[in-house]
C-alpha positions in Angstrom: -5.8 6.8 -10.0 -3.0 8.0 -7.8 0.5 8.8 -9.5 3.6 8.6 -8.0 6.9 6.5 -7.7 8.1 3.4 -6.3 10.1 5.1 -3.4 7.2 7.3 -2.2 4.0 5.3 -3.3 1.3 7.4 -5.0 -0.6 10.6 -4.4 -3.8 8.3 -2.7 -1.1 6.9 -0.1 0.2 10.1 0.8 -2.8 11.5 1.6 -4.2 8.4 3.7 -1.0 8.4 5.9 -2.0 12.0 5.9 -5.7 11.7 7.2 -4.2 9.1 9.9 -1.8 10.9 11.0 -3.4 11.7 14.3 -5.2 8.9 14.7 -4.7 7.7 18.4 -3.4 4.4 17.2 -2.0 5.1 13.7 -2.5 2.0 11.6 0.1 0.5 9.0 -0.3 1.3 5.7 1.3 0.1 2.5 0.5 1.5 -0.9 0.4 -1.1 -3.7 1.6 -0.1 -7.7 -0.5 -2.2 -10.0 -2.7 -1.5 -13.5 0.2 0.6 -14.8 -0.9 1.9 -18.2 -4.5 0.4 -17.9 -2.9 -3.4 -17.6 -5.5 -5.5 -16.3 -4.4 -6.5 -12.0 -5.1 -10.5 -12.1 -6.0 -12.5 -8.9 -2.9 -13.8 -8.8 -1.8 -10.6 -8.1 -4.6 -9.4 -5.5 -3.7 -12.6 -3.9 0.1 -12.0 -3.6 -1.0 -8.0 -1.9 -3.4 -9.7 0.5 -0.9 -11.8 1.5 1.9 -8.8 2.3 -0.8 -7.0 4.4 -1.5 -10.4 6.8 2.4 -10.5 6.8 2.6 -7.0 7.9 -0.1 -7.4 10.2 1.3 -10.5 11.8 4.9 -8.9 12.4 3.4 -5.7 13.2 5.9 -3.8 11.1 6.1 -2.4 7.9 9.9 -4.2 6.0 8.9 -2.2 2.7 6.3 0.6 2.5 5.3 0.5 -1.4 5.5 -2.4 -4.0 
């Protein structure tokens, strides 16, 4: 469980952009808000993240860090 906010994206992301920080070629990362309150995170909705990541990797740019 990571908290955190929309803007910033949660404790967990922060500290992976962290870790990679010096990584010679420092990969995209984008945090993901989903389960809020224990709500269940259905397919559809792993679906819709799997495809932002393939968009971000095709375009090789991040539009929106956190959703």
């Amino acid at each position: 469980m990571g908290l955190g906010s929309v803007s910033s994206g949660g404790s967990l992301y922060a500290e992976a952009v962290a870790a990679l920080y010096e990584s010679p070629k420092r990969p995209l990362v984008l945090s993901f808000m989903a389960g809020m309150g224990g709500e269940a995170i259905v397919m559809k909705e792993f679906y819709w993240m799997t495809n932002k990541m393939l968009d971000v990797q095709k375009a090789g740019k991040i539009e929106k860090r956190t959703h």
